[in-house]
One Martini backbone bead per residue (centre of mass of N, CA, C, O) as a GRO file, in nm:
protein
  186
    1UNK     BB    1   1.458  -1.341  -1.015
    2UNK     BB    2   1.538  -1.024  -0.953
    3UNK     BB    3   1.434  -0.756  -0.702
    4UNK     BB    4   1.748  -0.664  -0.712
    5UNK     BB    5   1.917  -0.355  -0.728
    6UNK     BB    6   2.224  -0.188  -0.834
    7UNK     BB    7   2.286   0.175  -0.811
    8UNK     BB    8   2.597   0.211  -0.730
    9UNK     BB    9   2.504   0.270  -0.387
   10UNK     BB   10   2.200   0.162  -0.442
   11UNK     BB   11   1.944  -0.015  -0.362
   12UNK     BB   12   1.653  -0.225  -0.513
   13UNK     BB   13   1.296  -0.263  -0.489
   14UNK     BB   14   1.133  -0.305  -0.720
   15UNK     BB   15   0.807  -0.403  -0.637
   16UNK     BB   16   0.859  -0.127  -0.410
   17UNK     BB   17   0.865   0.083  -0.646
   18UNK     BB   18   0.602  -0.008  -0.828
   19UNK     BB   19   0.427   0.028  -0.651
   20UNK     BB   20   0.491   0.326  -0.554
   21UNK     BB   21   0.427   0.448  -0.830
   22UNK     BB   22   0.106   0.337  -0.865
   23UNK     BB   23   0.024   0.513  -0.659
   24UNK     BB   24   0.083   0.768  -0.688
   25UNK     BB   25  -0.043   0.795  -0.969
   26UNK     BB   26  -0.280   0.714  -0.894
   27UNK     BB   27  -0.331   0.963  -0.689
   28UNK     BB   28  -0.315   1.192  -0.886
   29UNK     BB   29  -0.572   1.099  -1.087
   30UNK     BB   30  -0.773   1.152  -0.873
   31UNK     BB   31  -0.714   1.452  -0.816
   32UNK     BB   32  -0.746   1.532  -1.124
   33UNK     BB   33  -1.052   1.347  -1.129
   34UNK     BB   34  -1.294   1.350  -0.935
   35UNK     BB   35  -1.556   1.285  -1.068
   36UNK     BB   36  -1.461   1.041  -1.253
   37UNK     BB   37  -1.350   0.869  -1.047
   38UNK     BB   38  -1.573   0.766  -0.892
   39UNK     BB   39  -1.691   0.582  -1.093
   40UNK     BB   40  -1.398   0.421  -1.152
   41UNK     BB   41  -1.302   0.334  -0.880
   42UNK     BB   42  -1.364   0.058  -0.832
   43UNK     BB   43  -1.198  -0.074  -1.073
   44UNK     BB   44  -0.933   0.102  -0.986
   45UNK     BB   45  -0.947  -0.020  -0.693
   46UNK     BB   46  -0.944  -0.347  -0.737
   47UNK     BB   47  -0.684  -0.377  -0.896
   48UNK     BB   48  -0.506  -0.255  -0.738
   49UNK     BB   49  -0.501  -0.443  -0.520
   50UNK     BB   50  -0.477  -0.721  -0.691
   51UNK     BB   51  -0.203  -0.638  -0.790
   52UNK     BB   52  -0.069  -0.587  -0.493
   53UNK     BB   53  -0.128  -0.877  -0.374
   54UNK     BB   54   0.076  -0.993  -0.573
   55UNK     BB   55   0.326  -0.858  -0.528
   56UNK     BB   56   0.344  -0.950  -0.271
   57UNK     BB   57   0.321  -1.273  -0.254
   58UNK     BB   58   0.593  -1.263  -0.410
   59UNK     BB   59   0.782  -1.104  -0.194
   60UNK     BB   60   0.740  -1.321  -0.002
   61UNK     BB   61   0.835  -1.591  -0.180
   62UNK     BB   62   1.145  -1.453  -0.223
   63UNK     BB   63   1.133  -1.345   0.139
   64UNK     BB   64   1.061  -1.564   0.371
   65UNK     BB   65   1.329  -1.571   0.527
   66UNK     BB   66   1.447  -1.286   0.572
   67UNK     BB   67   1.199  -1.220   0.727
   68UNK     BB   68   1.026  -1.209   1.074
   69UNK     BB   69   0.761  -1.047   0.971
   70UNK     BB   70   0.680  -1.159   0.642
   71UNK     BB   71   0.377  -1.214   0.692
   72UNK     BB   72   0.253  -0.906   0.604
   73UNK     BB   73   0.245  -0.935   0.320
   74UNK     BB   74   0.103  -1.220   0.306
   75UNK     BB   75  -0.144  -1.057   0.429
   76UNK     BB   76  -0.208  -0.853   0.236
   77UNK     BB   77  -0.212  -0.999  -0.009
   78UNK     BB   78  -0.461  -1.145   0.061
   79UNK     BB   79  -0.625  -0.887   0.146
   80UNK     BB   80  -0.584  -0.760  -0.175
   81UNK     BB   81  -0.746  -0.984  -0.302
   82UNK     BB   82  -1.006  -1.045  -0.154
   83UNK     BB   83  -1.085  -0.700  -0.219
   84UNK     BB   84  -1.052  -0.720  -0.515
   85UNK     BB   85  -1.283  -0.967  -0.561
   86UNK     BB   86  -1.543  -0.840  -0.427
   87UNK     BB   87  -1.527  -0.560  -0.623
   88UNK     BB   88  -1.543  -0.691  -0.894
   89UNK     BB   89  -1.813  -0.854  -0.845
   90UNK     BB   90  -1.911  -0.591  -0.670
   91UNK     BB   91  -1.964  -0.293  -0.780
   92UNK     BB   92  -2.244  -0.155  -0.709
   93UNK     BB   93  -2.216  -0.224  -0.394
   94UNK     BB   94  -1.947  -0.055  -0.393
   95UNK     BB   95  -2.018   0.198  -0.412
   96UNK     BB   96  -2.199   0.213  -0.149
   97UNK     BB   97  -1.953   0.100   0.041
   98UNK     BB   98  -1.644   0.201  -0.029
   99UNK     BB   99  -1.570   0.360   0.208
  100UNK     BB  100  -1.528   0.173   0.351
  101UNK     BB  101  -1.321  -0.011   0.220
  102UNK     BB  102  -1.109   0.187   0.235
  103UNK     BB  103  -1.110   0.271   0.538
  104UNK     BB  104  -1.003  -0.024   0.586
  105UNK     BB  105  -0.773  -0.059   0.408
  106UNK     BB  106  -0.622   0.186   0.487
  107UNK     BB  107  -0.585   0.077   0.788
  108UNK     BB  108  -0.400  -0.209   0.697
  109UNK     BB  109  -0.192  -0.036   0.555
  110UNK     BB  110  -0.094   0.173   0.849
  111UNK     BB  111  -0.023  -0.107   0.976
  112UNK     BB  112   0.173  -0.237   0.813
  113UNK     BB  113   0.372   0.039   0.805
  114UNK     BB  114   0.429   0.018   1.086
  115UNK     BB  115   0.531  -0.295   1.090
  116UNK     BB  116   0.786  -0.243   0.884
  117UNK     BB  117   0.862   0.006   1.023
  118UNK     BB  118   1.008  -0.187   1.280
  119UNK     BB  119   1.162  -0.383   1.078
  120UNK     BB  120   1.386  -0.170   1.001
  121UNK     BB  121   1.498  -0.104   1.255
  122UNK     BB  122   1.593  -0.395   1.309
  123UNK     BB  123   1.794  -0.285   1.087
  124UNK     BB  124   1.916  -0.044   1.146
  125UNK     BB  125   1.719   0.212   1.020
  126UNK     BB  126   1.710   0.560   1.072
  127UNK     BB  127   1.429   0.619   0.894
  128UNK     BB  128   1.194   0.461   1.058
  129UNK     BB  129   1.034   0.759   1.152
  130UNK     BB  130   0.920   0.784   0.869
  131UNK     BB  131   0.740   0.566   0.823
  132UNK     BB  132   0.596   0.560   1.037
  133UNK     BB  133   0.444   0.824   1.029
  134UNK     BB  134   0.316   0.742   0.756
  135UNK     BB  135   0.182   0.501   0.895
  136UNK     BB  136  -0.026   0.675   1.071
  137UNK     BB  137  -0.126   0.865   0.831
  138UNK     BB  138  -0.302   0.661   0.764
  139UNK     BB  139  -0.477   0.588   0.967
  140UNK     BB  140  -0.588   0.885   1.023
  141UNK     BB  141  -0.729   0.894   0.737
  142UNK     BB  142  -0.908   0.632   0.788
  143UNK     BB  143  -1.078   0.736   1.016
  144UNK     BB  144  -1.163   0.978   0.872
  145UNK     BB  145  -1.372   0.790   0.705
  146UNK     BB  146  -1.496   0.620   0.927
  147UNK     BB  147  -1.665   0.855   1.095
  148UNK     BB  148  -1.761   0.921   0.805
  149UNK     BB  149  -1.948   0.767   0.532
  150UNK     BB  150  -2.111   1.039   0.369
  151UNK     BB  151  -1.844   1.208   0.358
  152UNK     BB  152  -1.676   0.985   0.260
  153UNK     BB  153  -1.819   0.993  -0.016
  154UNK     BB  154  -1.753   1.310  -0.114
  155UNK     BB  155  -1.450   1.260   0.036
  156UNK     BB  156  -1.287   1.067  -0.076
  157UNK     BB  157  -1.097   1.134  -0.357
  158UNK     BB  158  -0.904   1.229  -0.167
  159UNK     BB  159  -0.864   1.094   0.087
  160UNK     BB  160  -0.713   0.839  -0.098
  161UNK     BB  161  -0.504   1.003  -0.274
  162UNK     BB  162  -0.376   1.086  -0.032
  163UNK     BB  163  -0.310   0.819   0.047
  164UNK     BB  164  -0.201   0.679  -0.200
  165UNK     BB  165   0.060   0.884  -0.180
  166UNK     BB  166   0.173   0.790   0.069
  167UNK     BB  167   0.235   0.476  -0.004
  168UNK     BB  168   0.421   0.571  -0.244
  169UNK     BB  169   0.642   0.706  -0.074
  170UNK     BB  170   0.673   0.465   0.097
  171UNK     BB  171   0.773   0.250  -0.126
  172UNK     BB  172   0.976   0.427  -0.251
  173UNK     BB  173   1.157   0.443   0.037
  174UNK     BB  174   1.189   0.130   0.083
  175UNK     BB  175   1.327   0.059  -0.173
  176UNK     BB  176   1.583   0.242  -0.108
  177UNK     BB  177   1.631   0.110   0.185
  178UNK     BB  178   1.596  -0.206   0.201
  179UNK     BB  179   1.780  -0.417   0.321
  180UNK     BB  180   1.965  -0.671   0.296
  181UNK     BB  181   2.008  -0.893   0.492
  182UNK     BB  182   2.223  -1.107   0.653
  183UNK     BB  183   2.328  -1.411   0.503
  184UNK     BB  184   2.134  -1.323   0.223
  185UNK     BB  185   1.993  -1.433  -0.099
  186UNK     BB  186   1.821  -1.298  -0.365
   0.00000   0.00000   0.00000
C-alpha cells in the first residue's frame, strides 16, 4: 500500500498530511469549545496520541530503511502509545496530572519536529528553516506549560491547541516538502 501519491509534481505522504489534518482540527476544534474541552480532553487527547502512534510505526514500518534517523518515527510511535494507553486506562488522574503530561509530551514532540526538520536539511529540503522554527515553537508552548502547571491547568486548553495547531501545519508542510530519498522504492 502506498503511503506517498503524486498530484502534478508535488508528492504527498499521506500519513504525514492525514496526521497534520487532525492535529489542526483537533486544535480548531479545542479553542473553539474551551469549558467543554477540558472535560472531555483526556479522553480526546489519549485517542489522538494513540491513533500518532500507530501512525508513526506504521510509517516507520514502510521507510525505515529510506531515512538515517528513522528511528524518531519509531520512537514517537511508542512513546505516542504509551502515553496514550496510560490516560485511557487512568481518565480521573489525567485530569489531575494531564498538564504535565501534554506539556511533556508538547515537549518531545517539538524536540521530534526539530530532529526531523535536521532530517530534511540532510536532503537539501530549502523550507528546513522553517520546520526548524515550528519546532522550536512546540518546545516553547511545552515549556511555558511546565512552568506554571496551576495555570497550566487554566490556560492548558489554549495553548495545547495553539500546539495541536503547529504539529498540524508542521505535518501538514512536511507531507508535502518531505521528497522520498534517492534509490529507494516507496
Amino acid at each position: 500500500m502506498a503511503t506517498r501519491s503524486t498530484i502534478g509534481t508535488v508528492q504527498i505522504s499521506w500519513s504525514n498530511l492525514l496526521s497534520g489534518l487532525f492535529f489542526l482540527a483537533l486544535g480548531i476544534w479545542v479553542l473553539a469549545t474551551p469549558l467543554q474541552s477540558y472535560l472531555a480532553f483526556t479522553l480526546i487527547f489519549s485517542i489522538s496520541m494513540f491513533l500518532s502512534g500507530i501512525a508513526e510505526i506504521y510509517f516507520f514500518s514502510i521507510h525505515r530503511n529510506n531515512y538515517k534517523n528513522g528511528g524518531w518515527y519509531l520512537l514517537g510511535g511508542f512513546l505516542d502509545l504509551a502515553f496514550g494507553a496510560l490516560l485511557l486506562l487512568y481518565p480521573s488522574l489525567s485530569m489531575i496530572i494531564l498538564p504535565v503530561f501534554v506539556a511533556l509530551w508538547l515537549l518531545f514532540r517539538g524536540i521530534w519536529s526539530i530532529g526531523i526538520s535536521l532530517e530534511l536539511k540532510s536532503f537539501g529540503e530549502s523550507i528546513w528553516g522553517l520546520f526548524l522554527m515550528l519546532g522550536i515553537l512546540i518546545v516553547f508552548l511545552s515549556l511555558l506549560l511546565l512552568s506554571n502547571p496551576i495555570l497550566g491547568g487554566v490556560s492548558i486548553v489554549m495553548m495545547t491547541a495553539s500546539a495541536f495547531i503547529v504539529i498540524g501545519i508542521f505535518r501538514i508542510c512536511v507531507a508535502f516538502r518531505l521528497k522520498r530519498p534517492p534509490d529507494t522504492a516507496d
